[in-house]
N, C-alpha and C positions, 0 to 999 in steps of 0.2 A: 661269625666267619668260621668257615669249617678249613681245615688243613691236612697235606696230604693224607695220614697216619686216614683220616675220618673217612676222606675219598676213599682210600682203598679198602677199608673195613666194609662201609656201606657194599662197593663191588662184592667182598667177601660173601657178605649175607646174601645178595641180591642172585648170586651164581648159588646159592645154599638151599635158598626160598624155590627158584627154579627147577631145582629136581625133586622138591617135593611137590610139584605142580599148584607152586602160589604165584603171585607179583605183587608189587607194594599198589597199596591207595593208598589216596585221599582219604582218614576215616571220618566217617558220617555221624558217631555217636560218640566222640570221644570228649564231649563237653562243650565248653564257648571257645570262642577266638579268644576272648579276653582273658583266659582261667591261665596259669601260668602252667610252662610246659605244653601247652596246647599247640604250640607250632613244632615241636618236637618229636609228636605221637604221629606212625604212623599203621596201617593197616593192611594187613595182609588178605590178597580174595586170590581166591581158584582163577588158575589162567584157562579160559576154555570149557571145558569139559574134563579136561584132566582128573578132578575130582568130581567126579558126577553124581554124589551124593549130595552136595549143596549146591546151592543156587549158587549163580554168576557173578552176584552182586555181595553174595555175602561177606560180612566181616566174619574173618574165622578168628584174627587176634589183630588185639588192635594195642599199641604200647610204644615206650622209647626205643630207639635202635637195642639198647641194653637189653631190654624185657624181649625183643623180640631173637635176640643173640640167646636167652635163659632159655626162654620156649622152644626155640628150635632146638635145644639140648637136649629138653625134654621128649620134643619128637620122636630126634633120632636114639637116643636111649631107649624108648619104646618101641620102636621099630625093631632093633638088635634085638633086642629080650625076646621078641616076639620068633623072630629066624633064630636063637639060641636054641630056645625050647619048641620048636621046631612045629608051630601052630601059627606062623605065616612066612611066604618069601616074597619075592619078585613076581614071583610067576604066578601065586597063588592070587597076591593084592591087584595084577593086572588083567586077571580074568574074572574076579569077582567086579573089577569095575566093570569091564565090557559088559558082566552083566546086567550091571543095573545100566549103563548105556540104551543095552538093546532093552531092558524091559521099560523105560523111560521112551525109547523109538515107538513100542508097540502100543505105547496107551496114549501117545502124539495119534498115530494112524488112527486106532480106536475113534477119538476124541474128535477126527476129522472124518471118519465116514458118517459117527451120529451128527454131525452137524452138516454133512451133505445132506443124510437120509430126510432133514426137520424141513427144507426149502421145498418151497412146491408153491 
């Protein structure tokens, strides 16, 4: 039985995980049903395309609310370090993603005109 303090932590992360362009799963690899703590682990994946470096489906971390509260500390400390010494920001991490977006778009089209060009 979870209690308010729990509810609203979860919210806490859940609003945390979102600006880093995650949402929780189900995770897929974190053991049996039966292993203890296995109902407790859960898994973070890309919402969308937001991260367009991995796949849709991918577990990026999968852990207890705890581990996943540690990690994202991690994140965002790496992030900061990163806009301190001034070799990434907002602006720079949102246009390198459009890029791999659109080079991801161009090998989608690629990938569908060789497969027009094969029909006959």
């Amino acid at each position: 039985m979870s209690g308010w303090n729990t509810i609203q932590e979860v919210r806490r992360i859940e609003e945390q995980i979102i600006k880093l362009g995650f949402k929780f799963g189900n995770p897929k690899h974190a053991g049996h049903w039966s292993d203890p703590g296995y109902q407790d682990m859960v898994s973070l994946i890309p919402i969308d395309d937001s991260l367009p470096v991995y796949n849709r489906e991918a577990e990026i971390f999968t852990g207890t609310l705890a581990q996943v509260r540690t990690w994202l500390a991690g994140v965002q400390w790496a992030r900061d370090y990163d806009m301190f010494i001034k070799i990434s920001d907002e602006k720079k991490r949102a246009a390198a993603e459009q890029k791999e977006r659109n080079r991801q778009l161009m090998q989608t089209l690629k990938e569908g005109k060789r497969a027009e060009g094969t029909k006959k």
